[in-house]
Structure formats: C-alpha cells, structure tokens
RODONU-99260 format. One record per residue (C-alpha): x, y, z. Coordinates in steps of 0.001 Angstrom, whole numbers, padded with zeros to 6 digits. Layout:
! RODONU-99260
@x = X, y = Y, z = Z;
...
***
This chain:
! RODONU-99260
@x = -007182, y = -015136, z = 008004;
@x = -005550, y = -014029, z = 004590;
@x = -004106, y = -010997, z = 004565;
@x = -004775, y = -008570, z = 001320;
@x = -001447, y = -006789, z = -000175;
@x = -004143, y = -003889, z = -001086;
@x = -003191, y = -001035, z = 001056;
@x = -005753, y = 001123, z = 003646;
@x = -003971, y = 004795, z = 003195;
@x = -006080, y = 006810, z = 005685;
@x = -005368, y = 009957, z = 004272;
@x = -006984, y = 012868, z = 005395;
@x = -006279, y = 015739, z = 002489;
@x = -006789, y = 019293, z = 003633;
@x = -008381, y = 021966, z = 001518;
@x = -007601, y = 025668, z = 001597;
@x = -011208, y = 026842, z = 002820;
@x = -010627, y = 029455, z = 000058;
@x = -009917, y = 027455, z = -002519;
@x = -010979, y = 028409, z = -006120;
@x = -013217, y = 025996, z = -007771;
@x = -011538, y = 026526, z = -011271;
@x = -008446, y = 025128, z = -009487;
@x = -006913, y = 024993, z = -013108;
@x = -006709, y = 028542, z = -014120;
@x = -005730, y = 027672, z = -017549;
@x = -008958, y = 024862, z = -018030;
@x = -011447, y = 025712, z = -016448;
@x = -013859, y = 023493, z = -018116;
@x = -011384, y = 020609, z = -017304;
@x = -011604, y = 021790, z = -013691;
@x = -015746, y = 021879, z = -013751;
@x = -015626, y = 018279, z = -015679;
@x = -013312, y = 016815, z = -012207;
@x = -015173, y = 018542, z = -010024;
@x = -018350, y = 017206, z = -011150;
@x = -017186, y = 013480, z = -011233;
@x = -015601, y = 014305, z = -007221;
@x = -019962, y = 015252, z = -006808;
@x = -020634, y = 012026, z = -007931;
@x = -017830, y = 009997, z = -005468;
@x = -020199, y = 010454, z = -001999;
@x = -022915, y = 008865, z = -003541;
@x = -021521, y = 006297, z = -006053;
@x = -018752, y = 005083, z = -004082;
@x = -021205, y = 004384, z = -001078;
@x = -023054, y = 002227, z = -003385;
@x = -019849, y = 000133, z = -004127;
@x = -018997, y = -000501, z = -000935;
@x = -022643, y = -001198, z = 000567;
@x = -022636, y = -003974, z = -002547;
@x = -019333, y = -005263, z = -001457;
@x = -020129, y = -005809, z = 001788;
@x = -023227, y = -007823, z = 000987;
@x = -021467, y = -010093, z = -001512;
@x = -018756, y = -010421, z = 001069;
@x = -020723, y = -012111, z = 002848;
@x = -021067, y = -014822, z = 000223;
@x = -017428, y = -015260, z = -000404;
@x = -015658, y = -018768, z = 000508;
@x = -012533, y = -017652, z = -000714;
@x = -009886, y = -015960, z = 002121;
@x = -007932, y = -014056, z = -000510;
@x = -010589, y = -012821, z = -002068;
@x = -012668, y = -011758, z = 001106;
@x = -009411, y = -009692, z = 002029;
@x = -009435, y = -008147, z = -001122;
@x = -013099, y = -006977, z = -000674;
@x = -012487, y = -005922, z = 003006;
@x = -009465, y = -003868, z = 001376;
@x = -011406, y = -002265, z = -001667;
@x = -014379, y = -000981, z = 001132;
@x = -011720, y = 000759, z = 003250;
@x = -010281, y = 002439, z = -000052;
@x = -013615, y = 003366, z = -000860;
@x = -014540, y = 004220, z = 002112;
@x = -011419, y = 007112, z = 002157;
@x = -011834, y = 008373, z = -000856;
@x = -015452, y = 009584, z = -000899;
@x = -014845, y = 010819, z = 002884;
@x = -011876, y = 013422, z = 001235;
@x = -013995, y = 014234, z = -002228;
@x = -016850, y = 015028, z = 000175;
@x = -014448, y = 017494, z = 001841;
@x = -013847, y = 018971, z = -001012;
@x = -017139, y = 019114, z = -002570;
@x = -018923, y = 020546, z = 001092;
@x = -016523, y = 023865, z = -000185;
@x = -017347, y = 023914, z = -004172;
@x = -020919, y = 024014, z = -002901;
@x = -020110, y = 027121, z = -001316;
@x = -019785, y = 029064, z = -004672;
@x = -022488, y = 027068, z = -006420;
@x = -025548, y = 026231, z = -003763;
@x = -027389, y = 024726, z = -006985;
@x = -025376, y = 021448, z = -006798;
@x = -027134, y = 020557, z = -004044;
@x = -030150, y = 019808, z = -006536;
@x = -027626, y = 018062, z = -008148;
@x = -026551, y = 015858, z = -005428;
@x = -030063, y = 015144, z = -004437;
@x = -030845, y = 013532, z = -007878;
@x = -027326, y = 010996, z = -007370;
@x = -028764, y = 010498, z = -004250;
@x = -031938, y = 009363, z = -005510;
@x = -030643, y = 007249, z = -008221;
@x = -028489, y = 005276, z = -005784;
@x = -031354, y = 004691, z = -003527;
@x = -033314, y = 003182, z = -007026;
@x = -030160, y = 000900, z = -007885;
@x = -030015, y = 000043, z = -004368;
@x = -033537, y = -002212, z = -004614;
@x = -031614, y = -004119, z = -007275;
@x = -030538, y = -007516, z = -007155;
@x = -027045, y = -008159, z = -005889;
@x = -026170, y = -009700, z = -009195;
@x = -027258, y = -006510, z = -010801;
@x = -025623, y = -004285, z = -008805;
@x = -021982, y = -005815, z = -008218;
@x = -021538, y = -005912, z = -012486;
@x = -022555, y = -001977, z = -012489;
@x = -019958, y = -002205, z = -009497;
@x = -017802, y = -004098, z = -011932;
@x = -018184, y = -002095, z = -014693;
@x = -017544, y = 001338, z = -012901;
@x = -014526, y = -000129, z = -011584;
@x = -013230, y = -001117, z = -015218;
@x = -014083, y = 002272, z = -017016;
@x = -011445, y = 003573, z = -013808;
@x = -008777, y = 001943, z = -015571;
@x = -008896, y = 004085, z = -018732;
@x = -009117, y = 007253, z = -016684;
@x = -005952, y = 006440, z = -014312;
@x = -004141, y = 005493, z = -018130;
@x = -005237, y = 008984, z = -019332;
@x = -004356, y = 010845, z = -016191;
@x = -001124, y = 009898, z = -015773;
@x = 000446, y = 009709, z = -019335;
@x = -000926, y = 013056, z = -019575;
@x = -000669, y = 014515, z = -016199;
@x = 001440, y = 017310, z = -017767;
@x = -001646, y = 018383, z = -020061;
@x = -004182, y = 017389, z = -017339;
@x = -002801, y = 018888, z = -014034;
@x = 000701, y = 020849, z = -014530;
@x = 001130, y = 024048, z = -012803;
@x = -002816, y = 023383, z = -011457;
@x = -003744, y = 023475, z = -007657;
@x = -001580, y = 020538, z = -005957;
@x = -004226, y = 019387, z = -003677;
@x = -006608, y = 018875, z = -006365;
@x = -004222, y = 017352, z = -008451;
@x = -002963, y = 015078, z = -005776;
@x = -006304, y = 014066, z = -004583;
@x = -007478, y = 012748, z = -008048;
@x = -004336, y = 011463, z = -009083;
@x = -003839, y = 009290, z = -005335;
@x = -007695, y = 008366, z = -006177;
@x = -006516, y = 006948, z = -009124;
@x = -003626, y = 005262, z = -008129;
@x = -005776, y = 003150, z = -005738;
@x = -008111, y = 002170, z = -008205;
@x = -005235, y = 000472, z = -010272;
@x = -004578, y = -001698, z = -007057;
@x = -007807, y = -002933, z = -006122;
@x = -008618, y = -002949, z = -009803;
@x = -009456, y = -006887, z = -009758;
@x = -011675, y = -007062, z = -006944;
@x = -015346, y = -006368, z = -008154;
@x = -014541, y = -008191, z = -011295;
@x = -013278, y = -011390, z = -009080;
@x = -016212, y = -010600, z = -006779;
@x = -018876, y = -011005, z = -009772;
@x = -017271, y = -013585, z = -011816;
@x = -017038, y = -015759, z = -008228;
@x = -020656, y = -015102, z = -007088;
@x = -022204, y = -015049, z = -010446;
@x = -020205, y = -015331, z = -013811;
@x = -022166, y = -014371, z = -016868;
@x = -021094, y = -012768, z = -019945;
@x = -023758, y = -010491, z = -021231;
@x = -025061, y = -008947, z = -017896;
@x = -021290, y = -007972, z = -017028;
@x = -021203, y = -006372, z = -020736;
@x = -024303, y = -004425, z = -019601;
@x = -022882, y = -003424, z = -016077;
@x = -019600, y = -001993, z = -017915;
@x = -021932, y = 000405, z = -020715;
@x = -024803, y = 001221, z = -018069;
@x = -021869, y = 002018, z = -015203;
@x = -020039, y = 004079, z = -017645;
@x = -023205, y = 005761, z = -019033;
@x = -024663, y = 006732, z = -015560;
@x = -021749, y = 008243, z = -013537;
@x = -020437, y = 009978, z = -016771;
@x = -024226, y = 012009, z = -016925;
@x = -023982, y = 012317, z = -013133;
@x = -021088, y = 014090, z = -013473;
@x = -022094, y = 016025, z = -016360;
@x = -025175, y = 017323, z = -014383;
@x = -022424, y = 018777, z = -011849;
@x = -020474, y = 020482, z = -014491;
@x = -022929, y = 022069, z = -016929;
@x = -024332, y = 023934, z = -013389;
@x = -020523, y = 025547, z = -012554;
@x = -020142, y = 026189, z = -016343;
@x = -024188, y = 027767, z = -016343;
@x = -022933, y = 029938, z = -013049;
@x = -019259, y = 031244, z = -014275;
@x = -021400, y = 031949, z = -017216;
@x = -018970, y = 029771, z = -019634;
@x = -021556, y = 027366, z = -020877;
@x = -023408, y = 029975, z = -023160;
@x = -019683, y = 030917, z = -024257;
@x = -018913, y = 029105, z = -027518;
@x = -015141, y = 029172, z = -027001;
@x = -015735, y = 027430, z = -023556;
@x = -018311, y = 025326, z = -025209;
@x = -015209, y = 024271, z = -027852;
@x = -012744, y = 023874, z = -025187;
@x = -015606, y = 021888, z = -023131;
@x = -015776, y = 018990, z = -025933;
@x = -012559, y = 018498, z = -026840;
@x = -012019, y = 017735, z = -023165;
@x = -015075, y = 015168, z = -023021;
@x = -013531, y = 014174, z = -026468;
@x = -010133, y = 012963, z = -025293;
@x = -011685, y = 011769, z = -022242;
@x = -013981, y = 009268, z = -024580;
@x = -010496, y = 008377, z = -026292;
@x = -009087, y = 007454, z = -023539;
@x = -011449, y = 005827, z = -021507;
@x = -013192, y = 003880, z = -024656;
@x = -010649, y = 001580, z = -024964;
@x = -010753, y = 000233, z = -021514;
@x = -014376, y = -000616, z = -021618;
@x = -013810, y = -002043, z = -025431;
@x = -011341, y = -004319, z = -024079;
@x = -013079, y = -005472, z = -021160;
@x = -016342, y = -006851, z = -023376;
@x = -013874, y = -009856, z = -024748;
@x = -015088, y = -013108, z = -022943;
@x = -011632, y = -013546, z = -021797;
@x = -010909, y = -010037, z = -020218;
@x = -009279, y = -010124, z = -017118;
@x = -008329, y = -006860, z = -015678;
@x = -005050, y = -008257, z = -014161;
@x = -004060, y = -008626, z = -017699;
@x = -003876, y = -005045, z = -018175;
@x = -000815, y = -003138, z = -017284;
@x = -000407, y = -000426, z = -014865;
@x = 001522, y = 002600, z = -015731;
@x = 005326, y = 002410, z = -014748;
@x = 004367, y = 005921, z = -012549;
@x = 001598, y = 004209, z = -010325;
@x = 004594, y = 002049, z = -009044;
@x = 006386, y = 005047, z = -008654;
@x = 004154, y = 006902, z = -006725;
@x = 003780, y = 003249, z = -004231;
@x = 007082, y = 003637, z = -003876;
@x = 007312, y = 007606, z = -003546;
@x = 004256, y = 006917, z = -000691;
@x = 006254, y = 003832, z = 001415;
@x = 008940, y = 006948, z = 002632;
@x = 006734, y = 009495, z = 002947;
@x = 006856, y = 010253, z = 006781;
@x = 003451, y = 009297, z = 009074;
@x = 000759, y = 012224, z = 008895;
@x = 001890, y = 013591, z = 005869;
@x = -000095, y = 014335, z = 003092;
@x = 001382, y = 012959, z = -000407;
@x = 001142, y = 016518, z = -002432;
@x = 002640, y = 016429, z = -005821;
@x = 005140, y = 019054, z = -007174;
@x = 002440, y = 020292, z = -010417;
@x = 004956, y = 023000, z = -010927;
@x = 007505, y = 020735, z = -012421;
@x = 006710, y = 019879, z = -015881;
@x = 007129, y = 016118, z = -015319;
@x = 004993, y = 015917, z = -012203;
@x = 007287, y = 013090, z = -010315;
@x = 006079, y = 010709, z = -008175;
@x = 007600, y = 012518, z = -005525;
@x = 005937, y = 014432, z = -002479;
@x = 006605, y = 018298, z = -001849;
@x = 006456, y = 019709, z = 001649;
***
C-alpha cells in the first residue's frame, strides 16, 4: 500500500473556557468574520470528508487513495478543534445555534447530490483555501499580531494543512470525472456558499456586541471582507484556466517553515505561535 507524505497531526488545541470571543481586541469585526467561518468548519468539513470517502472508493490509483485517506484525517482534526472552540463562542451568543442549524440543513440538501456534484464543490472549496492561507500569512502581522495565540495558531495550523493536501480533491475530481465547466461551477458556488455561511455567523456577534448598527464598525467590517475578496479572488480566477493545476501554485516560504518549526516540536505539545512578536515566526512558544 502507498504511503501519502500528507501528514495526520492529531492535535488537540485547548481553549481558555473564558476566552473572549473578540479574541482580537483591536478588530473585532476581523475576529466575528473568523469566528463565523470556524461555525461553518463542523458542518462543511464533514461534508468533504463524507464525499471523499465515497469517491475513495472509486479510486484505482494507490497514491492517490493515500492522499484521500490523508486529506479525511486532516479534515477530520480540524473541525473536531473549531467545534471546541465554537461549543464556547456559543456561550456568549446562544443565537448561533439558529445559525448552525441552517449549515446543517444545507449540508444535508447537498448531501442528496450526485458524487460528481459534490466532489467539484469539494474541489472548489478546497481551491478558494489557497487564497486565504496566501492572505493569512503574508499578512499575519495585520491579521493576527499581538491577538489571542490560540486563535491565531488554530487558524493559521488550519491553513497550513490545507496548502499540503491542497491537490487532493482536485486529483480526486479530475480522476473520477474531469470536466471543465462543472468544476468552474463547483469553485464560484463553493466560494459563494461557505462565504454567506459564514457571514450568517458574523452579522449575529456583530447584531449582539451591538457593532453592526455602528457605522464605524460597519466601515471597518468591509474593508475587512474587501481585502479578503482581494486576496482570495485571485485564487479562484486562476483556477478557471483549463490548465490549472493547483500544484502549480506556490506555497509561501513560511508554510515550510512552520513544517519544519512542527517536526521538533516535542510529542503532546501544542504548536502556539509567539503573536506578540511583530514577525510572528514559525516558531512555537511554551
């Protein structure tokens, strides 16, 4: 059997049961915008992985199975932690529960589609990532500096492993199906849906810290979405060529880092960043 050179990182990140939702004191409508894409990972990132598994069990090629086995155990962490995390937000704001319901609902709807359907929305998720982990990281300074470490290390480890198994639900649809136009579609619906998920999460925070009547919140609110778009546009623009690969893309220099940063950190630790240096290193604090 093939081995995949994607990496399982069972990591179980602990949150102070106290923690403040606006875990950026100086954005909080940057913090509200996060934590209502983390709402969306429990249901969403189910959905991947229950797609995966059923085109897995299509796939003739070793490499490529290993790769898919890989990408479900990522998956599988990640929404397991942003659950964690979400279980206390919902403390402070008992409405996103509404919220939650209607992800859950919508998922249950995409979930009677066909495979083919389903693995290019998979697809297409899975390429807006890239522009996100580009943003986050070349400006991790703006984004996350001198904000709440385990937040910021959660999202930015999140991202990290989305650069590496990157390739996989493209491979997976191109070797099951192939097909220009539908893929096209997956990317712009994908992007579309978990982008209004999320905003459905946020707007109730903003509506209960009483920020999303505020114009100056409502200011700071869209140029936030705004350089989000900027960043994540081109990603999706340059994955409607006919010849997009995403293995053509590079990664940025600090996702290596933080591999690297992650192969010496000792067992049972938790990779925390330092968000009180400027730079943010791919280093881990104690």
């Amino acid at each position: 059997m093939s081995a995949s050179k994607i990496v399982v990182r069972r990591i179980p990140f602990a949150f102070d049961e106290q923690i403040d939702p606006v875990w950026h004191p100086v954005r909080p409508e940057w913090s509200h915008m996060v934590n209502g894409a983390s709402l969306a990972m429990p249901y969403l990132e189910p959905f991947l992985i229950r797609t995966v598994t059923e085109a897995l069990r299509q796939v003739k090629d070793p490499l490529l199975a290993a790769d898919a086995r890989a990408f479900i155990g990522q998956e599988g962490v990640h929404f397991q932690n942003h659950r964690r995390y979400n279980e206390i937000l919902k403390r402070s704001y008992p409405e996103l529960a509404g919220v939650e319901a209607e992800m859950e609902a919508d998922y249950a709807r995409f979930q009677a589609r066909s495979l083919r359907w389903r693995l290019a929305y998979t697809a297409g998720f899975e390429t807006m990532t890239m522009g996100i982990t580009e943003w986050l990281i070349h400006q991790r300074a703006l984004l996350f500096g001198d904000a709440d470490r385990s937040v910021a290390s959660l999202v930015l480890w999140h991202m990290v492993e989305e650069t590496e198994h990157k390739t996989v639900a493209f491979d997976l649809y191109q070797h099951l199906f192939g097909g220009y136009w539908p893929r096209v579609w997956g990317t712009l619906f994908a992007a579309w849906h978990v982008a209004r998920a999320s905003r459905k999460g946020y707007r109730a925070m903003l509506k209960r810290d009483g920020r999303w009547t505020d114009w100056k919140s409502r200011r700071a609110l869209w140029a936030m979405v705004g350089r989000f778009a900027r960043h994540a546009s081109p990603a999706i623009l340059r994955s409607v060529s006919p010849s997009y690969h995403p293995s053509r893309v590079r990664d940025p220099d600090w996702v290596d880092r933080w591999f690297e940063a992650y192969q010496g950190l000792p067992e049972g630790r938790i990779p925390l960043l330092d968000t009180a240096d400027p730079e943010i290193p791919a280093r881990f604090s104690t």
